[in-house]
C-alpha angles and dihedrals in degrees: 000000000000118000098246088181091066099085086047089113100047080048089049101055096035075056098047084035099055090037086062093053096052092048087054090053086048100056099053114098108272112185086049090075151077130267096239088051099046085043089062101030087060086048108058088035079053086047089046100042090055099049081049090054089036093054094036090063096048097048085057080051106109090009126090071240114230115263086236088060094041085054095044091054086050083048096054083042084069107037084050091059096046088052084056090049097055093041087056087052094050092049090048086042087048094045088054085059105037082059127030101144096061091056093045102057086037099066084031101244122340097132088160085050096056086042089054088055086054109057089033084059089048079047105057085036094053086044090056101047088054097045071052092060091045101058091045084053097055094036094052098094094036082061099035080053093049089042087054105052097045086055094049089048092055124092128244082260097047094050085053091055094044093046084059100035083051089038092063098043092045114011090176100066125063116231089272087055092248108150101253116217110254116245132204124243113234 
C-alpha cells in the first residue's frame, strides 16, 4: 500500500496558504468598488476557498484526522456557501444593470423600482461578505491554534516540505501568514 499521509504537510500549507489569500481578498473594501472588480474579487476568494477546502480534505486523507481539522473543513463548508451566495447577488445585481430596458418594458415603467433591485442586490452582497469577515474574525485564534499544532506534529523534513509547498501558492506570506517584506533581486 502507498502511504497516502505522506504529502499531509505540502496539503497543509497549499490549505493554510490558500486560506491566507482568501483572508487578504476579503479584507479589501468591497462596496468601494466597482462591479467588474468585485465580480472578479468573489470569484478568486471562491477560487481560493475551494482549493482551501480541497487541500484541507486531503490532508485528513491516511490520518484518524483531529476534531479541530474535521470542523474546520465544516467551517470552510460554510464560508464557501455564503461566497456562492454573494457572487449570486453580484450576477443578479450585474444582470439589473446590464438591462434595464427589458425590465422596464416588462413591469411596464417602475425605473425607481429596478434601481431599487439594484442597490438591494449590492446590498445582500455587501451583508454576506461581511457576515464573511465576521466568521473569519472569530474564527481567527481557533485556526492560529490548528495551524499551530499541525506544524508542531510535522517532522524537520516535513516543515521543510510545507515552507516550499506554501511558499509556491503565497510567496508573500511566511509559513505563520505574516506579510514578508519584499526584497529586491540583485
Amino acid at each position: 500500500m502507498v502511504n497516502i499521509g505522506m504529502n499531509r504537510a505540502v496539503h497543509l500549507a497549499r490549505r493554510d496558504a490558500h486560506y491566507r489569500c482568501y483572508i487578504e481578498l476579503l479584507e479589501k473594501r468591497f462596496e468601494e468598488a466597482s462591479l467588474a472588480k468585485r465580480r472578479e474579487r468573489i470569484a478568486k476568494m471562491l477560487g481560493h476557498l475551494e482549493e482551501t477546502r480541497h487541500e484541507a480534505i486531503c490532508a485528513l486523507r491516511g490520518t484518524s484526522g483531529w476534531r479541530a481539522e474535521k470542523m474546520f473543513v465544516k467551517y470552510l463548508n460554510l464560508i464557501c456557501d455564503a461566497a456562492l451566495a454573494a457572487q449570486v447577488m453580484i450576477h443578479h445585481e450585474a444582470l439589473l444593470r446590464e438591462d434595464k430596458s427589458f425590465l422596464k418594458k416588462f413591469l411596464r415603467g417602475g425605473m425607481e423600482k429596478i434601481l431599487q433591485f439594484e442597490e438591494r442586490s449590492r446590498s445582500m452582497a455587501g451583508e454576506i461578505i461581511d457576515t464573511m469577515a465576521q466568521l473569519v474574525l472569530y474564527a481567527g485564534s481557533i485556526y492560529s491554534e490548528l495551524k499551530t499544532a499541525n506544524l508542531e506534529s510535522l517532522s524537520p523534513n516535513d516543515r521543510i516540505r510545507y515552507r516550499i509547498a506554501h511558499d509556491v501558492v503565497a510567496p508573500n506570506y511566511s509559513k505563520y501568514g505574516e506579510k514578508r517584506e519584499k526584497t529586491q533581486e540583485p
